[in-house]
Phi, psi and omega in degrees: 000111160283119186248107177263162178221123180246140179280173172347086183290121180266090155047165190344321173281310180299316185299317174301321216267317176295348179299242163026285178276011172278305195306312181303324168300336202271327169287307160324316208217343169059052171295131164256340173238156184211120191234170192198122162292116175237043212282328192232038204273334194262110191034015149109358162244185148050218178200158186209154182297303216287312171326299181314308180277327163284343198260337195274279228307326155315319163123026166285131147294295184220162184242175179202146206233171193198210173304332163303350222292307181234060153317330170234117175293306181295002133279001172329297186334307196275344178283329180286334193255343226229084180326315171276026172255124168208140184257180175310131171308337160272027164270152161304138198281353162306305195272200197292162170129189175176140192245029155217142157259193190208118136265155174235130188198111181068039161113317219256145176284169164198098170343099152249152206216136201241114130223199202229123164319117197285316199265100201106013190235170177225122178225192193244323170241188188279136184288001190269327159287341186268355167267355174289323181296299187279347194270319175312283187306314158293359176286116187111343183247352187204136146319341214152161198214125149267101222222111187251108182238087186328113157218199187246311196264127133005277176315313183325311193285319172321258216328291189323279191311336159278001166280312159304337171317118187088007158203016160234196151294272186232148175235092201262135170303142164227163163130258209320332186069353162252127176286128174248152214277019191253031188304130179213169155238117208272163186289007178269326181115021180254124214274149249185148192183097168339294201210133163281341168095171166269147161256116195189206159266130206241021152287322192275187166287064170103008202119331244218132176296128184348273182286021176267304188309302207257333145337312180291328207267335173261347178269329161051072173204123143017140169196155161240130202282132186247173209247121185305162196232288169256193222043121172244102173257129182253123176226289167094154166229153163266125168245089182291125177240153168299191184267350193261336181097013158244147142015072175263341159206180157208153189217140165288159175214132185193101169215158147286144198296127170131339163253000000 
């Protein structure tokens, strides 16, 4: 099963530019599955059902959500209803939301799992016990466990994927918007990546138009921030997992969009 995961799509320009570049993608690599970090999809924060309804028309299996999750109070509704959405699992289990789904893809049930960094973040638990707890609870139900974990820190993301070695597929890092050079299959057979990076623009800060980004950082006063337009890079991984529910490679993907 070839699984692509595209990072962090950034508000309107990322959403067009993966539009664009999803048909090329898709011939190059032949993806059976498709999963979209959509933590910042909606105007460079958040999310929305119509934001949400453009990334399926794109051809999303499931979407993974992140600190941003509940940033537009008027998708709570839609989060609760719309199965192939999920924020961390390490949110209170009260609110809107779930923080796993079950998809079919290439024959195989396949697990994705959302959860979130504790340092610097604000969550109701630690994530190593709430992937233990949902990883308990899937046993038996899924094929491969697919696992996007919205974090801050590095180190955080190390540990997890060795926390996980041996009992997912892949433990892909979200958050940060820069793709890091360490894409592995760790020796449990779990393929393993810091940060996937974003798709968005990579003229501005992170997504965030330059000079909005750096007023703030010299005035260090509020600013609002809007979501940079252009150069639009679509970024991303490839994973092939076995009939066994592991890993056998992983590959980076970074092009610009619209090729």
């Amino acid at each position: 099963m070839r699984a692509l995961f595209i990072g962090d799509v950034v508000g309107k320009p990322g959403r067009e530019g993966l539009a664009a570049t999803m048909p090329s993608l898709r011939e190059a690599h032949k993806p059976e599955l498709l999963i979209i970090n959509a933590e910042n999809a909606a105007g460079g924060v958040g999310i929305t059902a119509e934001t949400a309804k453009e990334l399926f028309a794109v051809g999303a299996d499931a979407i993974t959500l992140g600190n941003h999750a509940y940033r537009h109070r008027e998708v709570y509704p839609y989060l609760d209803s719309e199965t192939r959405i999920v924020r961390p699992a390490n949110f209170p289990e009260s609110n809107p939301g779930r923080g796993h789904t079950i998809v079919d893809a290439a024959g195989m049930k396949v697990a994705v799992l959302n959860l979130s960094g504790s340092l610097h973040l604000q969550v109701e638990s630690s994530p190593f016990p709430a992937a233990d707890r949902v990883l308990g609870d899937l046993r038996g139900s899924a094929d491969a466990v697919i696992v996007d974990f919205h974090a801050e820190l590095t180190s955080e993301k190390v540990a997890m994927g060795w926390h996980l070695d041996g009992r997912v597929a892949a433990m892909l890092g979200t958050h940060t918007h820069v793709p890091t050079a360490d894409a592995q299959v760790l020796p449990g057979g779990t393929a393993y990546i810091t940060d996937v990076g974003m798709t968005g623009s990579r003229a501005g800060v992170i997504g965030v138009r330059r000079e909005l980004a750096l007023e703030s950082f010299r005035t260090q006063m509020p600013i609002r921030f809007e979501t940079a337009e252009e150069d639009i890079w679509v970024m991303g991984v490839l994973i092939d997992v076995g009939d066994d529910g592991f890993a056998r490679s992983i590959d980076q993907i970074i092009v610009p969009a619209g090729q």
